[in-house]
C-alpha positions, 0 to 999 in steps of 0.5 A: 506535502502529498501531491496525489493518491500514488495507489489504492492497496486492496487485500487479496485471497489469490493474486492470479485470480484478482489479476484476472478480474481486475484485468477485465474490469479495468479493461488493461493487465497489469504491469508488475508483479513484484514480492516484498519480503520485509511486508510478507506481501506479493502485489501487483499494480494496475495503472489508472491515469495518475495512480495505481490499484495494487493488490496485494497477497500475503506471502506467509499465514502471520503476515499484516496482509494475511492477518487484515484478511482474517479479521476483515476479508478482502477489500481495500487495505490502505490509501497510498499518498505520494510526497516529494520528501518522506522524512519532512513530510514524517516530521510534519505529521509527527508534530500534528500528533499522527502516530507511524507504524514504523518510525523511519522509512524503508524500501516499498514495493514499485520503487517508492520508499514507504511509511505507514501511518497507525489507522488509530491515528488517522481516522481508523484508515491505513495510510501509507506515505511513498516516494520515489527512491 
């Protein structure tokens, strides 16, 4: 069961750059840069109370962050809903007819294991399932 929204992911041109803008728009730097080689991304989060803004920098020209950019600009990439137990809550989504990206979960960014769920099968909107590892 998703317990909070854990992040709002946001596709970015130039991460230094966003880090600066974000900074003064939230009033607070961020906390982490992190690079996930498995996403072709580079984030960085933003805390706000109980969740996170991260932004994210594709690492290489045939990322899914580059290749979103491409085709839609920079804006908001995915909603991130934190759940105490991935794979049940995979399972129960699974059954309600929702179709994964990937069909187990992997290491994410921030210390959270990650599954994402096909925008064709959520309303045309990038979901990511994350739990702490």
């Amino acid at each position: 069961m998703q317990k909070k929204i854990e992040h709002i992911g946001i596709a970015v041109k130039d991460l230094e750059a966003s880090n600066l803008l974000y900074a003064k728009l939230l009033n607070r730097p961020h906390y982490k840069i992190e690079v996930v080689p498995s996403e072709g991304v580079k984030t960085s989060f933003f805390k706000m109370g109980d969740s996170k803004i991260e932004l994210l920098q594709a690492t290489s020209l045939d990322s899914p962050i580059a290749k979103f950019i491409d085709k839609r600009g920079e804006g908001v990439h995915h909603l991130a809903f934190a759940v105490d137990d991935i794979e049940s809550e995979m399972e129960r989504l699974k059954a309600a007819g929702f179709q994964f990206i990937h069909e187990v979960p992997k290491p994410g960014a921030d210390g959270k294991k990650i599954a994402f769920l096909h925008p064709k099968s959520s309303g045309g909107v990038l979901i990511e399932l994350c739990q702490d590892l």
